[in-house]
N, C-alpha and C positions, 0 to 999 in steps of 0.2 A: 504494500500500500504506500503511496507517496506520502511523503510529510509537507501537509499542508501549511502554513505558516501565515497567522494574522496578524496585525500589528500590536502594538505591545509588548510584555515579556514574552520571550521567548527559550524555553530551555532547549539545551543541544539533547542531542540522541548521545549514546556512548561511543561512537562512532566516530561523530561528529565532535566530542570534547578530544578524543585522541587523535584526531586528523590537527585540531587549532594545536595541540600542544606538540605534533612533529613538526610544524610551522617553526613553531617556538614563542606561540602564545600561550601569556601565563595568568589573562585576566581576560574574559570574555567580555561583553557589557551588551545586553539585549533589547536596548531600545532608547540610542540614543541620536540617532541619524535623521530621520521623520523632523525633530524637534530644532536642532541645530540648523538642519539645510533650511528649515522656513526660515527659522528667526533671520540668518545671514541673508535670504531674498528679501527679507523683510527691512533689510538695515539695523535690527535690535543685537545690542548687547545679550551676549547668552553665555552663561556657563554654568557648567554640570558639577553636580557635587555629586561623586559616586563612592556609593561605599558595597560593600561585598556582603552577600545576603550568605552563600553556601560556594565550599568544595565541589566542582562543576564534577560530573558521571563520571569521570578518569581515575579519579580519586577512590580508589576500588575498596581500602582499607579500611574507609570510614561508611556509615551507615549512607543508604541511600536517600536520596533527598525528596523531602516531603513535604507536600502545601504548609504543614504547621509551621517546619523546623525556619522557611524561608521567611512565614508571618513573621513569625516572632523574633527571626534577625531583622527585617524589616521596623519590626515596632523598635527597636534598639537603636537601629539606625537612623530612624525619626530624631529620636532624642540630640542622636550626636549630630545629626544636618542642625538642629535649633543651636544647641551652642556653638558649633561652628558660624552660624550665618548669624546670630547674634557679636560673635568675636569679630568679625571684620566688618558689619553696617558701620562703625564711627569711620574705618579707613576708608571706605567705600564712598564714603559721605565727603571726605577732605578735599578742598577744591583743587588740589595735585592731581586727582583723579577722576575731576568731573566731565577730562574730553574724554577718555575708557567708558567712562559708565555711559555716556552717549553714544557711545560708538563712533566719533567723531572717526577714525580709523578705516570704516568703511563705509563712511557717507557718499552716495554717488556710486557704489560700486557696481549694483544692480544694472545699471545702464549697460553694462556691459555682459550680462549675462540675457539679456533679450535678442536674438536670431534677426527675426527680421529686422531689416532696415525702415525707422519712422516714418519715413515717405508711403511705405505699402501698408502702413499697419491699415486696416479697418477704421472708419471715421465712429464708429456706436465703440470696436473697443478704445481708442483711443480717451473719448469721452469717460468712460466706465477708469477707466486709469489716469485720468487728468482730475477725475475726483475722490480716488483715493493720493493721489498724489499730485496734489495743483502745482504745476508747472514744470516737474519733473522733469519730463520729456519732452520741453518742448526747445 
């Protein structure tokens, strides 16, 4: 049967965690791509706080991994994202660092990621894109 794959978490097959680990991957991460590629079209600042829920199926030694065992690293995890993201808000905040949190870094950059050239775009979408983005593109 194939393995179908929705978005979201995704755990590997045993297969699959020893194929990433002859690679020489030693930390998987199941749902961070979707999230990142918008924000960047989008122009937003984005980053990931990732912490490790379970020993991905390779890990043959330790018990095999279970909706609980991942909740309840998850719920712990919670804990350590709040003080984490509580311990850098004042830096984050410091006006050293208010072109980053803007993105100022890739403002405009999106221009360059659209194909066709602005003379062919569609006159309805252009519209539709001059109002989420008044003058962007012109």
């Amino acid at each position: 049967m194939p393995n179908h794959r929705a978005e979201g978490p995704q755990f590997s097959t045993r297969a699959e965690s020893k194929l990433y680990r002859s690679w020489g991957g030693s930390v998987i991460n199941m749902s961070c791509l979707p999230e990142s590629k918008l924000a960047r079209e989008a122009e937003i600042a984005y980053q990931m706080i990732c912490m490790s829920t379970d020993y991905d199926c390779w890990h043959e030694s330790t018990a095999d991994v279970t909706v609980e065992m991942v909740m309840g690293n998850m719920k712990a995890n919670a804990e350590n994202a709040k003080r984490f993201v509580t311990a850098v808000l004042d830096e984050l905040s410091a006006e050293k660092n208010s072109e980053l949190v803007q993105a100022k870094h890739v403002e405009g950059s999106i221009k360059f990621g659209v194909s066709t050239p602005l003379p062919h775009w569609n006159p309805e979408v252009k519209e539709k894109l001059n109002w989420l983005y008044p003058g962007y593109f012109e």
